[in-house]
N, C-alpha and C positions, 0 to 999 in steps of 0.2 A: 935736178929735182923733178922736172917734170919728166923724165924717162921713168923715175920711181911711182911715179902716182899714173902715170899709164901703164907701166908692168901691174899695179894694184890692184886696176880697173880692170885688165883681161884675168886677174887671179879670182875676182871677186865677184867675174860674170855668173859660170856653173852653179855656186852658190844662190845666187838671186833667184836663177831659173828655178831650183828646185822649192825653193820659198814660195813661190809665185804659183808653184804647182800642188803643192800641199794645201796650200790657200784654196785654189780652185776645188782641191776634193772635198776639203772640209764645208767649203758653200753648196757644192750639191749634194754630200749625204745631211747635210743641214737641211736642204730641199725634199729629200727625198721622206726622211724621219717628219718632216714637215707635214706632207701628204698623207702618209702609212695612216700618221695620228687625228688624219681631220678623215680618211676613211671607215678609223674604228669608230670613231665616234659618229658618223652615220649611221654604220651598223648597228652603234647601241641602243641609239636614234627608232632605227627600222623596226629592231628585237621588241624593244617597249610597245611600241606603236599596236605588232603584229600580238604582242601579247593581252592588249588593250582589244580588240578586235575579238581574240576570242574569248575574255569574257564577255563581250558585249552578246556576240554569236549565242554563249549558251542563255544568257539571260533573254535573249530575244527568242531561243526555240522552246523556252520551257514549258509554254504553253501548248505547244505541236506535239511535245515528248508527252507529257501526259495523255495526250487521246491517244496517241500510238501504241501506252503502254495499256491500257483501256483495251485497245483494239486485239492486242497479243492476248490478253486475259481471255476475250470473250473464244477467239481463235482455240485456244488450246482447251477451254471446256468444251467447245464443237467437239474435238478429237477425241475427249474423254465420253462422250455420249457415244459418237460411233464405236470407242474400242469395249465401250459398255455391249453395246450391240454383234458385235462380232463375236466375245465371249459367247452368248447366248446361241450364236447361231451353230460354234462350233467350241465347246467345252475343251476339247485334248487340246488347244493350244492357248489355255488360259492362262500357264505359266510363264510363257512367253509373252504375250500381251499383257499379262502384269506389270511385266518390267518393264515396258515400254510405257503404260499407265505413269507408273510412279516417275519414271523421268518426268514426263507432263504435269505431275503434279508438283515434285521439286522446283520448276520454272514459275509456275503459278503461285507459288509460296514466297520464291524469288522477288515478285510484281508484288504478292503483299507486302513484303518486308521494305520494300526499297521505293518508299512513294515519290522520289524524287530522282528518279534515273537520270544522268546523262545520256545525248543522244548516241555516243560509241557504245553506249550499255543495253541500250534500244537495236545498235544492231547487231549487237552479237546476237541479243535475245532473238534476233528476226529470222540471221543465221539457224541458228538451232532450230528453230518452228520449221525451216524447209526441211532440214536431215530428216525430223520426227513427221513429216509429212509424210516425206518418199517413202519412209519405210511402213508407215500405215498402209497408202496406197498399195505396195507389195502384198501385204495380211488380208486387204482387203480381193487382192487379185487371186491371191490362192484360195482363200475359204468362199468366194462367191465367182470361184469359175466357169458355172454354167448357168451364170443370172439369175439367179433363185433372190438374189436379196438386189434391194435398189437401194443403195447406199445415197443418200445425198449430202457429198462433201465440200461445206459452208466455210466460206472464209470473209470474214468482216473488214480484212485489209486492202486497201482500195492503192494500188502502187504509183497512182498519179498522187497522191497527196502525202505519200510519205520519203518522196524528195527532198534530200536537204541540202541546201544550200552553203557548203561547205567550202572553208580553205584548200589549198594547197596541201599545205601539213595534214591538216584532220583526215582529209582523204588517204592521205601514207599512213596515219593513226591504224584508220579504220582498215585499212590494207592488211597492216601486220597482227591486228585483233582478228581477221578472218584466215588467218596462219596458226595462230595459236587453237583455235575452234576446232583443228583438224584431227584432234586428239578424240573429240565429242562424234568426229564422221568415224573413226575408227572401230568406235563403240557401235556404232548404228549399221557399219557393217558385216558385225559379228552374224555368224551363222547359227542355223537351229533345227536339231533334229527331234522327228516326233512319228507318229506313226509305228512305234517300239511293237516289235516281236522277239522276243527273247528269250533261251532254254537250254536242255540238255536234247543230245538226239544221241538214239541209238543206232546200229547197225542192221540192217535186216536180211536177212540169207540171199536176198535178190543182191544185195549191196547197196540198197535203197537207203537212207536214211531216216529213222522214224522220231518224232516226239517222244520222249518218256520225259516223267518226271522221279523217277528212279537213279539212284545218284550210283551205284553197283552197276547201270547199265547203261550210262552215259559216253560215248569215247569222241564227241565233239560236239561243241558249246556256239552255240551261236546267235547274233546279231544282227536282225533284220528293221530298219528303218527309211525315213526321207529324212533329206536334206532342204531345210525351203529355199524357194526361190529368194534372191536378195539381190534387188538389181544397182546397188552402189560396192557390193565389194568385187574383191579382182575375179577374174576368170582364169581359166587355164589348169594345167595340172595341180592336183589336193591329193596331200596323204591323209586319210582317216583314221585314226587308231579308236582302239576297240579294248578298255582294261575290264576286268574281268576280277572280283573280288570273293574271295570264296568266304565262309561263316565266320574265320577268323581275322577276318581281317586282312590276310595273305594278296597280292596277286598274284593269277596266275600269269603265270609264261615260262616258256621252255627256254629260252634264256637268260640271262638276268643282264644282259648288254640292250635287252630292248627298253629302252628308257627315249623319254625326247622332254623337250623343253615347251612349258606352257606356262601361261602368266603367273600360276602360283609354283612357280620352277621347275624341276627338273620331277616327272613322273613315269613308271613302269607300267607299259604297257603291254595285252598277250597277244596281239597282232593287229594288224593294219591292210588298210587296201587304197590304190591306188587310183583316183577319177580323174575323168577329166571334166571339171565343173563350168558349165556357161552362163550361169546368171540365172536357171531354170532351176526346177525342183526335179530331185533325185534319186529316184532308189537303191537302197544300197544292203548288203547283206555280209557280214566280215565271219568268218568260221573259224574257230580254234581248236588243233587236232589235240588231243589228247594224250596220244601214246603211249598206254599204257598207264598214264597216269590217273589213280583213283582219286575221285572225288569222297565229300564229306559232304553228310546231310545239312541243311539247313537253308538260310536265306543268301543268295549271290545277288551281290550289285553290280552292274555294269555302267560303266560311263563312257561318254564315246568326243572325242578331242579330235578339233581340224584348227587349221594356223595358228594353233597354239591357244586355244581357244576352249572350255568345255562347254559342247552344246548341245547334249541333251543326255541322260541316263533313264534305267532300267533294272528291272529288278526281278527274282523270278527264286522259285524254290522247290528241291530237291528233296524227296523221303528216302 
């Protein structure tokens, strides 16, 4: 009997061991699932707390947000006076400082509408006031080149007191709000041509080229312009295209492969020329031969397209 009950107990050992080992795992994923869940719950702890914070944060800035947006108002009527001024000084580029007006005024209608900004909404708004800065400043640098006008450009934002004292988070907020803006600098980079000369020329026995306005004596059309200076967009090589629209409606060009791609999509142009642009103002002159091809009397328009862009047109007419 007793050999049977010790054979039982070495049968019965392996067994035990693995009881005893199951036991153990199941006490530490007990331990473990223990901790995981006294972590989430700190974290939801943390989440609340840090959420509690920033509404306190906004309710505490609200009164800093309002002179700030105060301040952007007064700011951007500054700019609206000088681009009133610059008009005046130099008329052929009032089409182009319009648009740049009405943006200014869009933002200012913005601060009416919204008396109660957020401070991420304050800085996008702050963002944008520099873009429409710099590119004033450029307008201001081309049309008063040789100091004829004394511009004095007034800003009411004092940058020691419109520090905010912001989280962690708000700051990545405001991080990925001045990514999305870039769309706004894209705009502001846009180019502008002005200074338009534009016509039919005829051939002259020297081989000289002359002006006519004779549509029978025309055999190359041409494009004479600037390019302004813009010192936020790229540099480097620009293709210019130069379309050319006869009374019908038609463009010209001698292929009909000359097409390219611009915001409002895919358009035919009758030649192009090739710069290399530095951030400077430009002159530029694009020519389209003719070959033999007869013109029709009336009104041509011309518009003239760089990075995809149209920035500036012209217009001219043929007897």
């Amino acid at each position: 009997m007793s050999e049977f009950t010790e054979t039982s107990k070495k049968n019965n050992g392996p067994y035990i061991a693995i009881i005893l080992l199951l036991l153990l795992g199941l006490a530490a994923m007990g331990f473990m699932w223990s901790r995981k869940n006294s972590q989430l719950n700190a974290c939801t702890v943390e989440n609340t707390q840090l959420n509690a914070d920033m509404a306190g944060m906004n309710e505490m800035m609200q009164g800093y947000v309002g002179n700030m947006s105060n301040d952007l108002k007064t700011d951007f009527k500054n700019m609206l006076k000088t681009y009133d001024a610059l008009i005046a000084k130099d008329k052929s580029k009032a089409d182009s400082l319009n648009v740049q007006k009405a943006k200014i005024q869009d933002l200012i209608d913005q601060l009416d509408q919204n008396k109660k900004m957020t401070a991420s909404q304050i800085y996008k708004m702050r963002k944008e006031n520099e873009t429409l800065r710099t590119i004033m400043k450029g307008y201001v640098r081309q049309i008063d080149s040789l100091n004829t006008m004394n511009l004095k450009l007034t800003s009411v934002l004092d940058e020691t007191t419109t520090k905010l004292n912001t989280t962690t988070q708000e700051r990545d907020d405001y991080k990925q709000q001045a990514e999305t803006s870039a769309d706004q600098v894209k705009k502001g980079s846009r180019l502008q041509a002005f200074n338009f000369s534009s016509g039919g020329y005829r051939m002259k026995l020297n081989n000289l080229p002359d002006p006519t306005n004779r549509a029978k004596q025309v055999v190359q059309i041409k494009s004479a312009f600037s390019l302004s200076e813009n010192p936020i967009t790229s540099s480097g090589k620009k293709s210019v295209y130069m379309q050319v629209i006869n009374p019908d409606g038609k463009v010209i060009q001698s292929r009909t492969s000359n097409t390219v791609q611009t915001e409002n999509g895919v358009v035919a142009y009758s030649d192009k020329k090739d710069i290399d642009y530095q951030n400077q103002r430009i002159d530029i002159a694009i020519y389209y031969d003719l070959r033999g091809e007869e013109l029709i009397k009336g009104n041509y328009k011309v518009k003239i397209y760089c990075d995809g862009n149209l920035v500036g047109s012209d217009s001219f007419t043929l007897k």
